[in-house]
Structure formats: structure tokens, C-alpha cells
N, CA, C and O atoms as a GROMACS GRO file, in nm:
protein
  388
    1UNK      N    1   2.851  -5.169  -2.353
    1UNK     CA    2   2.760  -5.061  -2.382
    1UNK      C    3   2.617  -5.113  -2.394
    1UNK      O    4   2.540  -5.074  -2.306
    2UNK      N    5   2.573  -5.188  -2.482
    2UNK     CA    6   2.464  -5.313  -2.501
    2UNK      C    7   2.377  -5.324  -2.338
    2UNK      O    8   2.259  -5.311  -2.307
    3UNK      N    9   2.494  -5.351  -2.265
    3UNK     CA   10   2.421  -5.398  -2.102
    3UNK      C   11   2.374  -5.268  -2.021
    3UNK      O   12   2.292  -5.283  -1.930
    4UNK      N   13   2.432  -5.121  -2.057
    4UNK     CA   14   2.381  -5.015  -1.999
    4UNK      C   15   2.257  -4.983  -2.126
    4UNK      O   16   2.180  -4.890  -2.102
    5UNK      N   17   2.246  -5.031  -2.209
    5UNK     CA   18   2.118  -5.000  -2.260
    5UNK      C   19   1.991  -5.072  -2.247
    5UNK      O   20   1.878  -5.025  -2.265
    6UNK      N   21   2.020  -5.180  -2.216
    6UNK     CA   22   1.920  -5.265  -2.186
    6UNK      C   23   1.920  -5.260  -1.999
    6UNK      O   24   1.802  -5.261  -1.962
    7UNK      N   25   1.972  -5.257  -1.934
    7UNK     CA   26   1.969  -5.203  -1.831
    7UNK      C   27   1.864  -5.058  -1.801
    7UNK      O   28   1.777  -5.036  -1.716
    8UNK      N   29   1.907  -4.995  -1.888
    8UNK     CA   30   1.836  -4.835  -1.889
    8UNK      C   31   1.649  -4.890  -1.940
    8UNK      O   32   1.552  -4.841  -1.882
    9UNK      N   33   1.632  -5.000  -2.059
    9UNK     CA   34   1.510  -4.975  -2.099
    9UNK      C   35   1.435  -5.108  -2.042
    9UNK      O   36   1.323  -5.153  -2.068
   10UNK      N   37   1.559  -5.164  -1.934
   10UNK     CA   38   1.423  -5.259  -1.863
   10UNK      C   39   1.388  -5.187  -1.726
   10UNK      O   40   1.299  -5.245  -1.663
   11UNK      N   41   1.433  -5.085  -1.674
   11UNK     CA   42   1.407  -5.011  -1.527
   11UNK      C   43   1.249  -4.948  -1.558
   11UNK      O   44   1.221  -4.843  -1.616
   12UNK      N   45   1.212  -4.989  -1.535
   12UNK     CA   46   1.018  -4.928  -1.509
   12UNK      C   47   1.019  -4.776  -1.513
   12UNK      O   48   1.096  -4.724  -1.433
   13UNK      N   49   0.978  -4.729  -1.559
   13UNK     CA   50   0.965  -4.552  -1.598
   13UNK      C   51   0.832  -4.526  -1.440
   13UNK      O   52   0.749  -4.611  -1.408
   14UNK      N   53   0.846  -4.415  -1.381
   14UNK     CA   54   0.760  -4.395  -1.269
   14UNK      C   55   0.631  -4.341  -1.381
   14UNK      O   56   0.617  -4.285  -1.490
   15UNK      N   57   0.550  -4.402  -1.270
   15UNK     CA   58   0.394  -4.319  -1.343
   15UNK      C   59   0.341  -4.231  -1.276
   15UNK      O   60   0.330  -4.223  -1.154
   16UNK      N   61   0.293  -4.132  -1.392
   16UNK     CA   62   0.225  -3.988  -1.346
   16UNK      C   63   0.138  -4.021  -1.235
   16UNK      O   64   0.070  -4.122  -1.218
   17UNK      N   65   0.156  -3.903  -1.150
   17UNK     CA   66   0.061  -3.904  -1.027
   17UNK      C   67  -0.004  -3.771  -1.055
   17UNK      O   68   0.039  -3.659  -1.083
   18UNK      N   69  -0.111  -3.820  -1.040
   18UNK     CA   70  -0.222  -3.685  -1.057
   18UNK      C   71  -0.206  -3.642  -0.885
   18UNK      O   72  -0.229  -3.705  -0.781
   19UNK      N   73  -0.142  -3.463  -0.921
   19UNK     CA   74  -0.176  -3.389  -0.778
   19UNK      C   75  -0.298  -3.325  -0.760
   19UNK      O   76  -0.364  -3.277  -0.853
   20UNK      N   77  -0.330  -3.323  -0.647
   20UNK     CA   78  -0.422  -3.276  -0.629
   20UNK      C   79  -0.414  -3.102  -0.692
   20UNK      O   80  -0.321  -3.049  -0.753
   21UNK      N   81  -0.565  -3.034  -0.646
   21UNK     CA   82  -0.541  -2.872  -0.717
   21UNK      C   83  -0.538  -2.813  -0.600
   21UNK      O   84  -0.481  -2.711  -0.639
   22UNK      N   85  -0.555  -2.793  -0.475
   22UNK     CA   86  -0.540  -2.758  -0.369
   22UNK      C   87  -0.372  -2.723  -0.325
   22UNK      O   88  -0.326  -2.624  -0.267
   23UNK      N   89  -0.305  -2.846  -0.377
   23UNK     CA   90  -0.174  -2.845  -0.338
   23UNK      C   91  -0.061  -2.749  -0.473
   23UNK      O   92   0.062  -2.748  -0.462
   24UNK      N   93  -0.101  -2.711  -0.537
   24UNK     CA   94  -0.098  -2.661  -0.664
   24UNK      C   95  -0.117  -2.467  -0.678
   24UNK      O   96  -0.041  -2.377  -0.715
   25UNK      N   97  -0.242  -2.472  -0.632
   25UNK     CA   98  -0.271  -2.289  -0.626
   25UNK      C   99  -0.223  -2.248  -0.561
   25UNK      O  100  -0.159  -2.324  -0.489
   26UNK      N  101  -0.211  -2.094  -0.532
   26UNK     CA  102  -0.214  -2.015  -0.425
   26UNK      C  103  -0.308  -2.016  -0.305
   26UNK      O  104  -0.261  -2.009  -0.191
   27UNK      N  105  -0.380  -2.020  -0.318
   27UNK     CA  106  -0.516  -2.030  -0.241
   27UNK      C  107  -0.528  -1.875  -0.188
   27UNK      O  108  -0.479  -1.785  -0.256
   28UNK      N  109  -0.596  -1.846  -0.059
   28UNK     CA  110  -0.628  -1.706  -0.006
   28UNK      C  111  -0.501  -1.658  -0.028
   28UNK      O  112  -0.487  -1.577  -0.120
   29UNK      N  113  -0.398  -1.694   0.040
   29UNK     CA  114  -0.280  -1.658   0.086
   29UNK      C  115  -0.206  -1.568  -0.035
   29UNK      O  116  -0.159  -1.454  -0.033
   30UNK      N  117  -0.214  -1.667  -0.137
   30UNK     CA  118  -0.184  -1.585  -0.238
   30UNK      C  119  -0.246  -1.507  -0.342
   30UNK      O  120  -0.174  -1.490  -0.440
   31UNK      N  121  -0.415  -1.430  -0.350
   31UNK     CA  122  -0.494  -1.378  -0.365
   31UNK      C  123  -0.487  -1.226  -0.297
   31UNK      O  124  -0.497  -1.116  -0.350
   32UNK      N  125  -0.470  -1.255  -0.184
   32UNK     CA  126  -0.410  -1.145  -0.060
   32UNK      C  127  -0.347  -1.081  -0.126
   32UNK      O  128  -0.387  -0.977  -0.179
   33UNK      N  129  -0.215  -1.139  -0.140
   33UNK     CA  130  -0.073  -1.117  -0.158
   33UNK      C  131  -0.070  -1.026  -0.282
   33UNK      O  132   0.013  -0.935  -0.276
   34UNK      N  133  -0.145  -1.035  -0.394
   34UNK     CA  134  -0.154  -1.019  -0.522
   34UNK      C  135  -0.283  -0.890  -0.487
   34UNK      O  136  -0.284  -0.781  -0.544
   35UNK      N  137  -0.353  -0.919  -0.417
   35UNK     CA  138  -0.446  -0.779  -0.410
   35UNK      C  139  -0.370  -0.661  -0.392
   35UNK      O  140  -0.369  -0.554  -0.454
   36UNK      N  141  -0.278  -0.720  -0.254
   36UNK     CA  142  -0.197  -0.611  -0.188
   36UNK      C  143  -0.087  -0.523  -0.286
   36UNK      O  144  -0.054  -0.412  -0.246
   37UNK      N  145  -0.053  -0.555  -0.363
   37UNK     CA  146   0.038  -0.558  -0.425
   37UNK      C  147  -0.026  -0.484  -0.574
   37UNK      O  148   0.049  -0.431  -0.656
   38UNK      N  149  -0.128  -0.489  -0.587
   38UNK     CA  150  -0.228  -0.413  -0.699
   38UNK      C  151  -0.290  -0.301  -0.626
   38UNK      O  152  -0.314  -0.197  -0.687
   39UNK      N  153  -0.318  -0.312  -0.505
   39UNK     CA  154  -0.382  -0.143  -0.440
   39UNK      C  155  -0.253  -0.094  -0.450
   39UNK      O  156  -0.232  -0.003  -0.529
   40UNK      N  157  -0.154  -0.144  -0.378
   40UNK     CA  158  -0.055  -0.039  -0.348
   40UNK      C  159   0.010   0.016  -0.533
   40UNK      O  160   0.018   0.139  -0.533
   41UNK      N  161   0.029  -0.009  -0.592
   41UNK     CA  162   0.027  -0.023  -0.733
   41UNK      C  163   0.008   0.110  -0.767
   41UNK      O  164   0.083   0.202  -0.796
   42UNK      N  165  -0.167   0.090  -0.750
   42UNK     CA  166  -0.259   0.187  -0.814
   42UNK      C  167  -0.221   0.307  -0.735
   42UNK      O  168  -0.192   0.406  -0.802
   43UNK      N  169  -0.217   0.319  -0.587
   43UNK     CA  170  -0.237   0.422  -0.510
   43UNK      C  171  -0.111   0.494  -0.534
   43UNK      O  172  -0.119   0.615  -0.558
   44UNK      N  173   0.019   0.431  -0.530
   44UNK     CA  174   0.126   0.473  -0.602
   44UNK      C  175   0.137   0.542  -0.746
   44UNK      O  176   0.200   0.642  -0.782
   45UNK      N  177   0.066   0.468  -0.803
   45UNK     CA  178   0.071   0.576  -0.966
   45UNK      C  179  -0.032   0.670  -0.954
   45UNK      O  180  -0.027   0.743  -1.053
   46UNK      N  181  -0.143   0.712  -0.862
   46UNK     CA  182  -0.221   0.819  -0.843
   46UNK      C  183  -0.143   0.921  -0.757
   46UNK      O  184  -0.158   1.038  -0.793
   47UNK      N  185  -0.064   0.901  -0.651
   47UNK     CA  186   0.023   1.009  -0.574
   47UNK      C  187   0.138   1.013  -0.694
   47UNK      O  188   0.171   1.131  -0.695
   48UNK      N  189   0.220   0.940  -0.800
   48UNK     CA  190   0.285   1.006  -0.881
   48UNK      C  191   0.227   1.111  -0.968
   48UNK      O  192   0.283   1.220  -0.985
   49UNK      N  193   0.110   1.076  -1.025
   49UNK     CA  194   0.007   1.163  -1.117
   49UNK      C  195   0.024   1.315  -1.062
   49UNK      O  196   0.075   1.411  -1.120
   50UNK      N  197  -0.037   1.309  -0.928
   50UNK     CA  198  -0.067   1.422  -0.913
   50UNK      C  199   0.085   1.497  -0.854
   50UNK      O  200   0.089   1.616  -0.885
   51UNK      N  201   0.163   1.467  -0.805
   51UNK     CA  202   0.303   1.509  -0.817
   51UNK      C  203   0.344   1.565  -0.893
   51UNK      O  204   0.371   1.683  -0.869
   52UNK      N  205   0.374   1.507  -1.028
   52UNK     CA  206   0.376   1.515  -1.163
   52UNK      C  207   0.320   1.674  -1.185
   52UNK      O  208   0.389   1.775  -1.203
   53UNK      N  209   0.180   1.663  -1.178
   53UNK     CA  210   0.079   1.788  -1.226
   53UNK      C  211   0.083   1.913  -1.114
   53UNK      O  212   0.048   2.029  -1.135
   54UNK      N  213   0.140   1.850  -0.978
   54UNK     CA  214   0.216   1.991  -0.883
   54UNK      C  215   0.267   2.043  -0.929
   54UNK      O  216   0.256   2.166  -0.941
   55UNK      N  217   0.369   1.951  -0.990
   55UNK     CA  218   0.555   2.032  -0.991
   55UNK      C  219   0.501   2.106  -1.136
   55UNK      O  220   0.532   2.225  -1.147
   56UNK      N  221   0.418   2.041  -1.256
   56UNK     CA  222   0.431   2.170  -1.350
   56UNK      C  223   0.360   2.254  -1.363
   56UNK      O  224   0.379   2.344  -1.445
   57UNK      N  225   0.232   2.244  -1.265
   57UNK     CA  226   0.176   2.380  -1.230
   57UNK      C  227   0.265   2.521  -1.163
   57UNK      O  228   0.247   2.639  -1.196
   58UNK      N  229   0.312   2.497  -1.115
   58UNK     CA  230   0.390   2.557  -0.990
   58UNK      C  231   0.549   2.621  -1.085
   58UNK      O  232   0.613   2.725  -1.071
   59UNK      N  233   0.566   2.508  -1.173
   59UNK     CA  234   0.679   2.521  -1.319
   59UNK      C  235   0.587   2.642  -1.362
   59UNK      O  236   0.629   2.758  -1.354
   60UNK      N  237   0.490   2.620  -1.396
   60UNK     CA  238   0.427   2.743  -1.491
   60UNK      C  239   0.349   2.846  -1.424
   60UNK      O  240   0.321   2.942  -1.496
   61UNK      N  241   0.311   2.851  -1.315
   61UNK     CA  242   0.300   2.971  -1.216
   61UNK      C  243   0.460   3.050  -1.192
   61UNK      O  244   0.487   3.167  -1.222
   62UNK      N  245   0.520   2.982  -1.152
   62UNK     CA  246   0.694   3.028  -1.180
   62UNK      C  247   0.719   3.104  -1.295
   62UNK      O  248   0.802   3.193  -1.281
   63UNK      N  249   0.675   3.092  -1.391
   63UNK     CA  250   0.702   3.100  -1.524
   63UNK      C  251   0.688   3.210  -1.556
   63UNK      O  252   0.770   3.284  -1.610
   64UNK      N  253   0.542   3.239  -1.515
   64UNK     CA  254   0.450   3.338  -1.540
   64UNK      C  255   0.508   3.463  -1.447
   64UNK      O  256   0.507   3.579  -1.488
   65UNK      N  257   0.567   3.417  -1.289
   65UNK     CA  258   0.580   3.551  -1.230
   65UNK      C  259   0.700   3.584  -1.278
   65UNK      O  260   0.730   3.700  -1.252
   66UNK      N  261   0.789   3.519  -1.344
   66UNK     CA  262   0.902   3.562  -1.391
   66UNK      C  263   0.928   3.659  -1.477
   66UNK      O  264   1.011   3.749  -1.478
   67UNK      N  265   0.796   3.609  -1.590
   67UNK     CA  266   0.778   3.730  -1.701
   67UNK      C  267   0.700   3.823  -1.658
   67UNK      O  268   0.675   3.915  -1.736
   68UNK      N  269   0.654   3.824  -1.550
   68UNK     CA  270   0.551   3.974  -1.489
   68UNK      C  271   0.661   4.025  -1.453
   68UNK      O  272   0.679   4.142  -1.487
   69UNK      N  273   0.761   3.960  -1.379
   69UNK     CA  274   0.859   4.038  -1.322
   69UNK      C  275   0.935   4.129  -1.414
   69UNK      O  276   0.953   4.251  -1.408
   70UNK      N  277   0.974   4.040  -1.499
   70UNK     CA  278   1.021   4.111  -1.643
   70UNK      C  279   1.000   4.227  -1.701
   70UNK      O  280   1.082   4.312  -1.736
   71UNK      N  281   0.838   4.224  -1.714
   71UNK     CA  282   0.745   4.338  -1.773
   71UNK      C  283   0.812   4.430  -1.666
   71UNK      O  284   0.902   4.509  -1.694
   72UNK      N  285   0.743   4.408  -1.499
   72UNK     CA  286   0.735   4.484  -1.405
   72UNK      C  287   0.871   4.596  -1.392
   72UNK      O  288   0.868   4.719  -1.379
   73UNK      N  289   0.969   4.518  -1.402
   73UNK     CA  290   1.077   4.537  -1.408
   73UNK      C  291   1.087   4.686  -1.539
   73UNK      O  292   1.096   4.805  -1.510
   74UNK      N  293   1.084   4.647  -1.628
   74UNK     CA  294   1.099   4.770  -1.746
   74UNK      C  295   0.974   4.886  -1.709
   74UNK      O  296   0.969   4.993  -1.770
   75UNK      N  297   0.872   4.848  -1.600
   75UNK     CA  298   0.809   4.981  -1.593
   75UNK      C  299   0.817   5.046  -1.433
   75UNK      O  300   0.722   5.112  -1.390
   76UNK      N  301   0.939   5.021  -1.352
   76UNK     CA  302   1.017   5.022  -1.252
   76UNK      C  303   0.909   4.988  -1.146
   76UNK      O  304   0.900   5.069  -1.053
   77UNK      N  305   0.840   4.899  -1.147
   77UNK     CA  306   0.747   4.827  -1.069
   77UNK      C  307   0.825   4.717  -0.984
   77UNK      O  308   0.901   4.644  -1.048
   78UNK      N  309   0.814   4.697  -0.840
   78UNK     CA  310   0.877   4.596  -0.803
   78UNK      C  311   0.886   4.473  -0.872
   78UNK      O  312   0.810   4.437  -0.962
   79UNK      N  313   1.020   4.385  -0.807
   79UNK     CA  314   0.996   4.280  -0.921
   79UNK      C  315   0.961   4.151  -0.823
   79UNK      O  316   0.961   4.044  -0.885
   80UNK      N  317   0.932   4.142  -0.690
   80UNK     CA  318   0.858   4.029  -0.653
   80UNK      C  319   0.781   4.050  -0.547
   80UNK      O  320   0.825   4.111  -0.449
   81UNK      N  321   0.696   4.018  -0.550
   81UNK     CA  322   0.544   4.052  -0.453
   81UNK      C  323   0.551   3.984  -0.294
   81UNK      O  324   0.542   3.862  -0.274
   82UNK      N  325   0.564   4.058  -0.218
   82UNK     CA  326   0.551   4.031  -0.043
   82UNK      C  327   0.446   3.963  -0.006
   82UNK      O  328   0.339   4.012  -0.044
   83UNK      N  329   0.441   3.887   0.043
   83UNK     CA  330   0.349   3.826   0.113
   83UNK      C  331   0.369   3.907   0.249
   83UNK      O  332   0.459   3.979   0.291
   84UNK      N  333   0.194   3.844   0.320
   84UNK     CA  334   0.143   3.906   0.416
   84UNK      C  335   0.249   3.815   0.541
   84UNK      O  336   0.221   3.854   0.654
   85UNK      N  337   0.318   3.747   0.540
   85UNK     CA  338   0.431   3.660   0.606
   85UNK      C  339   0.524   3.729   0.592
   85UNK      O  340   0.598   3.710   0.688
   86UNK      N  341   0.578   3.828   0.499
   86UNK     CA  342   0.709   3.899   0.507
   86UNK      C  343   0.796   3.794   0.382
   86UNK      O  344   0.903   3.841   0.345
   87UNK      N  345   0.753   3.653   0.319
   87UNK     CA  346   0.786   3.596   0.204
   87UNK      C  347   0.782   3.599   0.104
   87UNK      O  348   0.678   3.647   0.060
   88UNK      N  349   0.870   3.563   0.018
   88UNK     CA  350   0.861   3.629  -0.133
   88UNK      C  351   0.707   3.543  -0.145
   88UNK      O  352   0.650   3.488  -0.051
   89UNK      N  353   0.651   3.550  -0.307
   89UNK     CA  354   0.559   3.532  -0.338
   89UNK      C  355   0.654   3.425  -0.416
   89UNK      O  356   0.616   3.389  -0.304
   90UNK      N  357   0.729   3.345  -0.483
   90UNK     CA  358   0.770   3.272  -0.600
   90UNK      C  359   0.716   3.156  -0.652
   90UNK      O  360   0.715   3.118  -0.770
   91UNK      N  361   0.659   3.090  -0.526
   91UNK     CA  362   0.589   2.930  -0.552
   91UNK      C  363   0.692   2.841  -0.503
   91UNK      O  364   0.668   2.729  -0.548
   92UNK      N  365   0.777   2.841  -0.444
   92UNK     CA  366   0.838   2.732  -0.397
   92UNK      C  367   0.788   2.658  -0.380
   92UNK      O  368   0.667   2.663  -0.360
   93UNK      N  369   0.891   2.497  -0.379
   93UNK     CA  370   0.808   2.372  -0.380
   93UNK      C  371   0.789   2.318  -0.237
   93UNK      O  372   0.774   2.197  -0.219
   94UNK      N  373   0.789   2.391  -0.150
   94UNK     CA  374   0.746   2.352   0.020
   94UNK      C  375   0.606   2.372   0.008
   94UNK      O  376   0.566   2.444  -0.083
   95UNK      N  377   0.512   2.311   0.098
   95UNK     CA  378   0.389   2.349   0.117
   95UNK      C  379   0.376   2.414   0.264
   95UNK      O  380   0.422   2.359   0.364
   96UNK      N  381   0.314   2.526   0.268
   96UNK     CA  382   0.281   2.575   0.365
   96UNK      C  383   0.120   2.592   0.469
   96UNK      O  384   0.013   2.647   0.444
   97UNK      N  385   0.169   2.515   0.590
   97UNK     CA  386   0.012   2.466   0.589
   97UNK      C  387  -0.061   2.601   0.721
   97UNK      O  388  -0.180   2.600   0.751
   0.00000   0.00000   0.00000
């Protein structure tokens, strides 16, 4: 046992090599990479945002013709409004361009 220890603490330990910093960073390549990856990010949580604020506008335009309908309804007023298309009026979530 003695001879694997002294064996072990006479073998020369390697010495630190200073790397260079070039070989180390990202450089452009990975600056790019990290931009790309932060626009798309952002531009992504701005098309969720406003998604988001579609669907509960359109929730609460819904909302609203429901209880007109309601009213409309108890004063024997139609209960959903024609469009000049021959389509209900409701707000569906299609866009029509």
C-alpha cells in the first residue's frame, strides 16, 4: 500500500495552462444566437398579449349581446341581429377580412 502512495505523490501534478479568452467565449456566433432568441422571445409574448386581449374582448362583446338578447327577447324583439352578409352578428372567433 506504502508503494502506491508514494508512487501517487512522486508523479508530477500537470500545471495550469492559462487559455486563451478567444477560445473560451462565444464570440459573434454566439451573440447572434442569443439576440435571435430574445427578438423572437419578445415578439412572441407581444402576439400572445394581444391574443389574450382578442379573445376577452370578443368574451365580453359576446356577453353583452347575449344579455341584449335576453332583454330583447322579453320585449319580443328579435334575438340576434343580421348582418348585411346574411350572418348572425355573434362575434365569432374567425376574422373576416
Amino acid at each position: 500500500m506504502s508503494t502506491i502512495l508514494t508512487a501517487i505523490a512522486a508523479a508530477p501534478s500537470p500545471s495550469p495552462s492559462v487559455v486563451p479568452d478567444v477560445d473560451v467565449t462565444p464570440g459573434v456566433a454566439g451573440f447572434v444566437a442569443i439576440a435571435v432568441v430574445a427578438v423572437v422571445t419578445i415578439l412572441l409574448v407581444v402576439d400572445m398579449t394581444r391574443r389574450i386581449r382578442r379573445t376577452r374582448y370578443r368574451a365580453e362583446i359576446r356577453q353583452r349581446l347575449e344579455s341584449d338578447a335576453g332583454e330583447g327577447a322579453a320585449t319580443d324583439e328579435p334575438s340576434r341581429r343580421i348582418g348585411e352578409d346574411g350572418r348572425s352578428d355573434v362575434g365569432d372567433d374567425t376574422e373576416r377580412g
